[in-house]
Biotite code that builds the C-alpha atoms (Angstrom):
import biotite.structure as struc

atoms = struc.array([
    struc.Atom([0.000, 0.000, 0.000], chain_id="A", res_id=1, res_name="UNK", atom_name="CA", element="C"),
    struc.Atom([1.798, 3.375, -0.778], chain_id="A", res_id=2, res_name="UNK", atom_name="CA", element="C"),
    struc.Atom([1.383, 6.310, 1.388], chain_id="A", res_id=3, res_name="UNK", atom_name="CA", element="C"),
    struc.Atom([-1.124, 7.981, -0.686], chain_id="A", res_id=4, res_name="UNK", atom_name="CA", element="C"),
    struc.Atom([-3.846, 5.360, -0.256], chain_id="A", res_id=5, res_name="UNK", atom_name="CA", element="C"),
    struc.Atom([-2.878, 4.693, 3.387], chain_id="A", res_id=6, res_name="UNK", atom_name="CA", element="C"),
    struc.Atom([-3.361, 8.472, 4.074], chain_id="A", res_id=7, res_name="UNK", atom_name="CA", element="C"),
    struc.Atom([-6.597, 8.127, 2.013], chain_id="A", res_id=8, res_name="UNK", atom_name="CA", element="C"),
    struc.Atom([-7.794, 5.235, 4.041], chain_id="A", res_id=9, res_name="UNK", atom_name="CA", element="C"),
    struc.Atom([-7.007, 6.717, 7.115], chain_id="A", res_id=10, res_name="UNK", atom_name="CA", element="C"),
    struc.Atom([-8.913, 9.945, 5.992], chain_id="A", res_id=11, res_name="UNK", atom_name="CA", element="C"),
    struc.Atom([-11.925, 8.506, 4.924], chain_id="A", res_id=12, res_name="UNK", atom_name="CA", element="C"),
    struc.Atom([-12.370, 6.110, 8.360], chain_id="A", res_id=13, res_name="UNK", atom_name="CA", element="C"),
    struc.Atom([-12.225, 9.177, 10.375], chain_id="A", res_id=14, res_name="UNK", atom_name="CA", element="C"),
    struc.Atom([-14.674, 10.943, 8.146], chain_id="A", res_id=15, res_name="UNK", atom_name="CA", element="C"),
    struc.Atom([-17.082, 7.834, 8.662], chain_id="A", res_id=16, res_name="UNK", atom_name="CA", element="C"),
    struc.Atom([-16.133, 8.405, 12.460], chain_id="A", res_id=17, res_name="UNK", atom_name="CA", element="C"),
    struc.Atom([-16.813, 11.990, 12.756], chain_id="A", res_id=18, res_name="UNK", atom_name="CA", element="C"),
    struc.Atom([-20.138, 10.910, 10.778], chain_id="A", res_id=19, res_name="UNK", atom_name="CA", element="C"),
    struc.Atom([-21.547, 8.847, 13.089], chain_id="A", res_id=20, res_name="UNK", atom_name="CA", element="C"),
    struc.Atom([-20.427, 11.014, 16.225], chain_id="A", res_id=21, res_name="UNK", atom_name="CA", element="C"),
    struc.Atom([-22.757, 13.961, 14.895], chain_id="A", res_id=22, res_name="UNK", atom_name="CA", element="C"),
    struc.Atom([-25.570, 11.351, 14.017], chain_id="A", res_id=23, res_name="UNK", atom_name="CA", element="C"),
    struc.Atom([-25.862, 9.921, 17.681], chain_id="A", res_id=24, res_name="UNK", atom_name="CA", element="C"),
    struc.Atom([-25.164, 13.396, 19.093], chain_id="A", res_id=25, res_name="UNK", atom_name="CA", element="C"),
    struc.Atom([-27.972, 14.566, 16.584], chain_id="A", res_id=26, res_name="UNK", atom_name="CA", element="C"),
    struc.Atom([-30.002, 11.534, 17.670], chain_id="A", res_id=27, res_name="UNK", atom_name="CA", element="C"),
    struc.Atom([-29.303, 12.154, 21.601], chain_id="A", res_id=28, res_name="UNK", atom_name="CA", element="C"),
    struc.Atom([-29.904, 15.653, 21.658], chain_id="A", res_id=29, res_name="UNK", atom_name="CA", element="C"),
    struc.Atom([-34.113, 15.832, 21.672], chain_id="A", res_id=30, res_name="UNK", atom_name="CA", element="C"),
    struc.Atom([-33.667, 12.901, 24.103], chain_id="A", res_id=31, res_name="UNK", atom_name="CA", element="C"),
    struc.Atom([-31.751, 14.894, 26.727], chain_id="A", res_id=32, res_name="UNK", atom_name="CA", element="C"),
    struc.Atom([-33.497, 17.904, 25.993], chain_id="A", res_id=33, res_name="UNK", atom_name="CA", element="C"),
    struc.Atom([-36.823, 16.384, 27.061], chain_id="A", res_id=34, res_name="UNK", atom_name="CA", element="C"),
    struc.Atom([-35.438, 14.633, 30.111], chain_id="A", res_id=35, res_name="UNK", atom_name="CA", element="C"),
    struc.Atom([-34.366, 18.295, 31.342], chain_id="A", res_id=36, res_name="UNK", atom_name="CA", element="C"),
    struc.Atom([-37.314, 20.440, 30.310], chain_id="A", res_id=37, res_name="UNK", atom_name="CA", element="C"),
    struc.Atom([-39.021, 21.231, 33.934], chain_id="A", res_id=38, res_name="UNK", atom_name="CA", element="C"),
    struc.Atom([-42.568, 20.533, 33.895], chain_id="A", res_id=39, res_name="UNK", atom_name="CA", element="C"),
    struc.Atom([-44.465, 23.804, 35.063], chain_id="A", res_id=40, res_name="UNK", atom_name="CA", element="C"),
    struc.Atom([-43.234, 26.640, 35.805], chain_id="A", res_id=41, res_name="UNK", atom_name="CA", element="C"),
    struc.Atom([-44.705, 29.105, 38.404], chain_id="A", res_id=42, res_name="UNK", atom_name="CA", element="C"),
    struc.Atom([-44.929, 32.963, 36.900], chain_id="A", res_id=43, res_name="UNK", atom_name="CA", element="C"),
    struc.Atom([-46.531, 34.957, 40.467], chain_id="A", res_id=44, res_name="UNK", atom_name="CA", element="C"),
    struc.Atom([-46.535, 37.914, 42.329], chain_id="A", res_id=45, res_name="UNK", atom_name="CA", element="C"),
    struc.Atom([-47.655, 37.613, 45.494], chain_id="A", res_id=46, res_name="UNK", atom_name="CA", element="C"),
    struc.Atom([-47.618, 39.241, 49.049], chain_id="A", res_id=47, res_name="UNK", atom_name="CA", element="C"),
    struc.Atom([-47.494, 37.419, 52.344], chain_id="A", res_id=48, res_name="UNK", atom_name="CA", element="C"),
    struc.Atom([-47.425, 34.476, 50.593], chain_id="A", res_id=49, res_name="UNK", atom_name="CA", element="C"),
    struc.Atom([-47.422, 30.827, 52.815], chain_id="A", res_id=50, res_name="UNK", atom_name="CA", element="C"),
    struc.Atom([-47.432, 27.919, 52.235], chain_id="A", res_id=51, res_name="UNK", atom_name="CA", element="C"),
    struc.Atom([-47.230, 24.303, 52.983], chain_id="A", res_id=52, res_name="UNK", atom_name="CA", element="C"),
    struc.Atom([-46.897, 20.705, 51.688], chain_id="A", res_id=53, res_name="UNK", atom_name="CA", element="C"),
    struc.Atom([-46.607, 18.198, 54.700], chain_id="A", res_id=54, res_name="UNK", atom_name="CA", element="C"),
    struc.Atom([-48.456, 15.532, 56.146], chain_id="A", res_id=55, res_name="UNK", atom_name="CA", element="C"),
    struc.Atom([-50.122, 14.677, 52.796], chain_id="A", res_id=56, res_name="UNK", atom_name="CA", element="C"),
    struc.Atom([-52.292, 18.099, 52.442], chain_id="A", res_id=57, res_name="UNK", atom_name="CA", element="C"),
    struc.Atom([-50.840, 21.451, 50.492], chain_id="A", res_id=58, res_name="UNK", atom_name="CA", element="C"),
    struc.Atom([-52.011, 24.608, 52.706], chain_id="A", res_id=59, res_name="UNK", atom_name="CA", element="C"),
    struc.Atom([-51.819, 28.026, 50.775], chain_id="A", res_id=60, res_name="UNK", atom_name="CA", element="C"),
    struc.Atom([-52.474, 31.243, 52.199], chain_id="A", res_id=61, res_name="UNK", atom_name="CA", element="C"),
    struc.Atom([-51.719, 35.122, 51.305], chain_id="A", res_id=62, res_name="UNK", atom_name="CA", element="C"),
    struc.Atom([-52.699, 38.096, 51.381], chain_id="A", res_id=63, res_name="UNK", atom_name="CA", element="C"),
    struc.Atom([-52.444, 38.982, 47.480], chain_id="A", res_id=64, res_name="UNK", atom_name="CA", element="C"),
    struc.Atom([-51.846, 37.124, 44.336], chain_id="A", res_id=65, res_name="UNK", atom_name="CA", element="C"),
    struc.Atom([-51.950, 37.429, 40.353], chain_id="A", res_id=66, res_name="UNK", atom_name="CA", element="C"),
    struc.Atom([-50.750, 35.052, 37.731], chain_id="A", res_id=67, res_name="UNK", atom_name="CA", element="C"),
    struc.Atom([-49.885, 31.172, 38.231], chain_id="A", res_id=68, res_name="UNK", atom_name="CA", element="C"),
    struc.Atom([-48.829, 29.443, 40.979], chain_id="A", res_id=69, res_name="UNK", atom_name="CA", element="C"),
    struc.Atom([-47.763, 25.351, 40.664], chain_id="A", res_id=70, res_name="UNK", atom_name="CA", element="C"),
    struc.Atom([-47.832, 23.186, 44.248], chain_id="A", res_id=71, res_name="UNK", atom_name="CA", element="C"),
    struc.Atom([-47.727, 19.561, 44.938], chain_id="A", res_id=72, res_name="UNK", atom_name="CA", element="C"),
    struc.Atom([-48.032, 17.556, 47.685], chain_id="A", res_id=73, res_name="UNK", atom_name="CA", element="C"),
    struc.Atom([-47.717, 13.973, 48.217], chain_id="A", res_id=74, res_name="UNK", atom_name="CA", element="C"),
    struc.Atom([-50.190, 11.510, 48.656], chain_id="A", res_id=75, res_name="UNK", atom_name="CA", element="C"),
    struc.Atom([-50.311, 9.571, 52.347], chain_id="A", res_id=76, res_name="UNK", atom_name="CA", element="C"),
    struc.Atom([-52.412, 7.036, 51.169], chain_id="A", res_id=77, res_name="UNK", atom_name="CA", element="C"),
    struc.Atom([-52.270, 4.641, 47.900], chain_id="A", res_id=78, res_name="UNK", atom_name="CA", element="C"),
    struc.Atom([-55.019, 3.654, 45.683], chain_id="A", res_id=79, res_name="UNK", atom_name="CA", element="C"),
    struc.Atom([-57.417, 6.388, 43.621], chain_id="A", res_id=80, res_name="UNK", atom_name="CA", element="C"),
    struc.Atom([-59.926, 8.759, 44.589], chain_id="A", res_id=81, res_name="UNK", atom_name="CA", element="C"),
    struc.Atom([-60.801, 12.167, 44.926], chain_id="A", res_id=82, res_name="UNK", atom_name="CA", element="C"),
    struc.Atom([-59.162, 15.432, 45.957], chain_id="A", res_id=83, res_name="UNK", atom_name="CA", element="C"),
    struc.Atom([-60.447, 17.328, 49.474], chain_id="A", res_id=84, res_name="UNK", atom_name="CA", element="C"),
    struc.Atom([-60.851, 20.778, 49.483], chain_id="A", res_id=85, res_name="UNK", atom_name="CA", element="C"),
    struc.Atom([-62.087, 23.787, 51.721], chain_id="A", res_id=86, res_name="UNK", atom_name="CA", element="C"),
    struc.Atom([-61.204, 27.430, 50.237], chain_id="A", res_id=87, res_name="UNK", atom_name="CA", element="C"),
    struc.Atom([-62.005, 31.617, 50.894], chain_id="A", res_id=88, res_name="UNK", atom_name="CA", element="C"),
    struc.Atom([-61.797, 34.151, 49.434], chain_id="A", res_id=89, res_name="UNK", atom_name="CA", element="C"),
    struc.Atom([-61.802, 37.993, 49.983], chain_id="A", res_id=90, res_name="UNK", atom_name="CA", element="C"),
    struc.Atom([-61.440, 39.863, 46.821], chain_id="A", res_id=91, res_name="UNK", atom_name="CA", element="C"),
    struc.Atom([-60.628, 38.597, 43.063], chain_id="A", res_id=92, res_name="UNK", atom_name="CA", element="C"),
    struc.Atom([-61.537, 35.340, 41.416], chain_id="A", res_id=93, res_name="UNK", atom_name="CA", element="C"),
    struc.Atom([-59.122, 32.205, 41.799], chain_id="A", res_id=94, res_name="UNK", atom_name="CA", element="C"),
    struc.Atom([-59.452, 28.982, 39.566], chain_id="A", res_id=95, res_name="UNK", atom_name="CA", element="C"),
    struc.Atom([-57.893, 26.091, 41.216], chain_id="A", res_id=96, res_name="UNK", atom_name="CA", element="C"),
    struc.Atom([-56.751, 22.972, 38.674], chain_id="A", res_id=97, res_name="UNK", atom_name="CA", element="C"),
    struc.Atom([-55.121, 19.669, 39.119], chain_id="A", res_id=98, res_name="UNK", atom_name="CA", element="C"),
    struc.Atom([-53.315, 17.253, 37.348], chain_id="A", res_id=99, res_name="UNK", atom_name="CA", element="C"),
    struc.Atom([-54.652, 14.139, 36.359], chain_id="A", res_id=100, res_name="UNK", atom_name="CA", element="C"),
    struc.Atom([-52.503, 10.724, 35.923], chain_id="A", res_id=101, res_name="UNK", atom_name="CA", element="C"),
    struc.Atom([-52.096, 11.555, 32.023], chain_id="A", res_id=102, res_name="UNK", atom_name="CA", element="C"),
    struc.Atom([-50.652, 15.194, 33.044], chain_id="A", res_id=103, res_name="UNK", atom_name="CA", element="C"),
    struc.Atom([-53.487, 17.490, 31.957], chain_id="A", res_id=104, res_name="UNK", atom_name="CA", element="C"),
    struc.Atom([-55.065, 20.024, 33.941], chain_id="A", res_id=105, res_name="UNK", atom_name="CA", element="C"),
    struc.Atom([-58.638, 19.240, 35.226], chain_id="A", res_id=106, res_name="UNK", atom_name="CA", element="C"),
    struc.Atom([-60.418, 22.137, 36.923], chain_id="A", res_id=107, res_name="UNK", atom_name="CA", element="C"),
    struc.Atom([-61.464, 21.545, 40.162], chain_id="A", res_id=108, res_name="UNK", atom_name="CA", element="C"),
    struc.Atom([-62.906, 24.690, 41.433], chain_id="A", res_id=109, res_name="UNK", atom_name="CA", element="C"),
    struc.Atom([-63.171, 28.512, 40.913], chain_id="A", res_id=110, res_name="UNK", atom_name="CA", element="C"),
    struc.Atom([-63.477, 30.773, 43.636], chain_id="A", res_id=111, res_name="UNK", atom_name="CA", element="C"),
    struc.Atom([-64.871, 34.660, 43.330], chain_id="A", res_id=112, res_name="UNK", atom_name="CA", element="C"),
    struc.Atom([-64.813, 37.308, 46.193], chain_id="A", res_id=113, res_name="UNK", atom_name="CA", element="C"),
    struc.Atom([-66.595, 37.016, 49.239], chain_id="A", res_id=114, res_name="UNK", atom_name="CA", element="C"),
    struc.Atom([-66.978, 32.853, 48.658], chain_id="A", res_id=115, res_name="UNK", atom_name="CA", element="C"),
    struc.Atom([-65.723, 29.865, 50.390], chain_id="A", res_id=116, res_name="UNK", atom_name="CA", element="C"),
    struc.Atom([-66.077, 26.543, 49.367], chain_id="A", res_id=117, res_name="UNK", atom_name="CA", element="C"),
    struc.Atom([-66.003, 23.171, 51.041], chain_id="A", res_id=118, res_name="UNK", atom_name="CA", element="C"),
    struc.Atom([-66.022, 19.848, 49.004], chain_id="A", res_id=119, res_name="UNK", atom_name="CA", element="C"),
    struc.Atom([-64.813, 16.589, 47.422], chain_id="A", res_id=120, res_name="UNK", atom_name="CA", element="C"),
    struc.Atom([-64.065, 16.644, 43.800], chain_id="A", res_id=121, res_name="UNK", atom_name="CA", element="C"),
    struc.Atom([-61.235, 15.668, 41.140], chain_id="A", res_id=122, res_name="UNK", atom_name="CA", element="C"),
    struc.Atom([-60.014, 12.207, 40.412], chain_id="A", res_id=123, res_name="UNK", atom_name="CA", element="C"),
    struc.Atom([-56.389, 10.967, 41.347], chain_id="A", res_id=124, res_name="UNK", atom_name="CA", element="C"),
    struc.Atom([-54.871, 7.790, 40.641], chain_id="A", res_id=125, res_name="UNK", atom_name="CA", element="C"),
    struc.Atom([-51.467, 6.380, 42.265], chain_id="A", res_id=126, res_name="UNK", atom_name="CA", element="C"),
    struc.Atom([-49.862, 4.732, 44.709], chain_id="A", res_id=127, res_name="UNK", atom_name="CA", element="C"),
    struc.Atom([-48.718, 6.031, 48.583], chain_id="A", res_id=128, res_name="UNK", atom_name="CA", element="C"),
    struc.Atom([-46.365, 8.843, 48.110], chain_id="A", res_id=129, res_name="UNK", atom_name="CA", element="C"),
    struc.Atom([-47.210, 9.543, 44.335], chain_id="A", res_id=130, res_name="UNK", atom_name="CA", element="C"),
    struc.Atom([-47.294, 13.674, 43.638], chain_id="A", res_id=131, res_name="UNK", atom_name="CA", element="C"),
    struc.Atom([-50.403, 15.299, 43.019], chain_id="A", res_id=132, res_name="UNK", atom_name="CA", element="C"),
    struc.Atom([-49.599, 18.539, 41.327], chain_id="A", res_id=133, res_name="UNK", atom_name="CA", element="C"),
    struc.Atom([-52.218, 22.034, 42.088], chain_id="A", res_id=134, res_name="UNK", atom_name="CA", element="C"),
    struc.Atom([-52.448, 25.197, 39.998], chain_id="A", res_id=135, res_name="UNK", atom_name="CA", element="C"),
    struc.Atom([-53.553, 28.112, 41.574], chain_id="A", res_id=136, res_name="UNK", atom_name="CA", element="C"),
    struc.Atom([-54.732, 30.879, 38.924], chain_id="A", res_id=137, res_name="UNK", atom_name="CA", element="C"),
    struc.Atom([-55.866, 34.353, 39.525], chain_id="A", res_id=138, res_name="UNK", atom_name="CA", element="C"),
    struc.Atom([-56.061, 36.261, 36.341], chain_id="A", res_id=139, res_name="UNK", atom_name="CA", element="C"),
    struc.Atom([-56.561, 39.870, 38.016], chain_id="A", res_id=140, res_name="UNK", atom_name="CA", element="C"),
    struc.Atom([-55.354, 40.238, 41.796], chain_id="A", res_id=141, res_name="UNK", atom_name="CA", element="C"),
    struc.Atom([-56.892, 38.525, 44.334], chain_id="A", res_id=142, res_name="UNK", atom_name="CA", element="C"),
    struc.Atom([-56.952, 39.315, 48.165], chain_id="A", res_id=143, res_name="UNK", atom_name="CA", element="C"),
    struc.Atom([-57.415, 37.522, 51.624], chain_id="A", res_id=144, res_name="UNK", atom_name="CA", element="C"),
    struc.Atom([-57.119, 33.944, 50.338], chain_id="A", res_id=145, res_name="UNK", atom_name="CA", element="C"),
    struc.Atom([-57.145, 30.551, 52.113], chain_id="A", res_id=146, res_name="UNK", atom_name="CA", element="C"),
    struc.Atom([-57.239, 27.128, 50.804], chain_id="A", res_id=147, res_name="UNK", atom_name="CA", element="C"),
    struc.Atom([-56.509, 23.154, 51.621], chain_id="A", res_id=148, res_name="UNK", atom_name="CA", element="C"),
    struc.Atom([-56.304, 20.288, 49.726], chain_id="A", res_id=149, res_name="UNK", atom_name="CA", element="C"),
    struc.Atom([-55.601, 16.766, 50.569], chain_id="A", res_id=150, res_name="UNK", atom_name="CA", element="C"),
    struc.Atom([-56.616, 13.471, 49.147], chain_id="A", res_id=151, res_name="UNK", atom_name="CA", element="C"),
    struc.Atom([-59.840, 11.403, 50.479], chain_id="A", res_id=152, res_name="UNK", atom_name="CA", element="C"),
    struc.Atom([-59.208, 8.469, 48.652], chain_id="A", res_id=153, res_name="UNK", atom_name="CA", element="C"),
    struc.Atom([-63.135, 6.708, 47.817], chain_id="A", res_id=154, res_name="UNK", atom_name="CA", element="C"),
    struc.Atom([-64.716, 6.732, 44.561], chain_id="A", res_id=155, res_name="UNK", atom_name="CA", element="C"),
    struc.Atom([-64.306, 8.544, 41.338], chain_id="A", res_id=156, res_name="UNK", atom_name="CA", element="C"),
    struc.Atom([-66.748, 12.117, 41.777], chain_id="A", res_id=157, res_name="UNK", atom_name="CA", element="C"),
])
């Protein structure tokens, strides 16, 4: 083999190489993009704002709040069921939403100024431990708000 097709081989099997490196990275790259994207994002203002995810129930309260606001807490018991909820509010109007086990967004109540609301509603599958994710939304800003959610387990509402 002279040295010109030697350097010609060796030329062309790093080009093949350099091919395939740019094909997986091509191939990898939606793949890790996806696997870092963060889910939902919360985009608030808010004043006095506190809240709390423990002992399988999220707890919000503040005293104002416009635009969206993403909790979860986690379940304490396995199995499916429905969501339990008591909620006031002061001033504004404040639509509450929860994911279901495909990851859309189900409403599950809206509130307006001067109402409170005590109930069972929603439908969440999974086992002990499993997230369930809450939006908060308030469009315009709302004052004096309170709310609880937790999971009662039981039948589909």
């Amino acid at each position: 083999m002279t040295f010109a097709n030697k350097y010609l081989h060796y030329g062309v099997e790093k080009m093949k190489n350099t091919w395939i490196r740019w094909i997986c990275i091509l191939l990898c790259l939606p793949l890790l993009l996806g696997l870092s994207s963060c889910g939902h994002v919360s985009n608030y203002s808010a004043l006095l704002l506190i809240r709390s995810n423990s002992d399988g129930k999220l707890s919000v309260r503040f005293d104002s709040l416009k635009g969206e606001l993403y909790e979860s807490f986690r379940k304490d018991a396995g199995g499916e069921g429905a969501l339990s909820y008591s909620a006031s509010l002061e001033e504004g109007e404040l639509s509450v939403f929860y994911e279901d086990a495909s990851g859309a967004l189900c409403p599950l109540f809206t509130l307006k100024g001067g109402e409170s609301v005590s109930d069972v509603g929603g439908y969440i599958e999974g086992k002990k431990g499993a997230r369930v994710h809450i939006l908060l939304k308030a469009d315009e800003k709302c004052r004096g708000g309170k709310l609880e959610i937790s999971f009662a387990g039981g039948e589909k509402t």
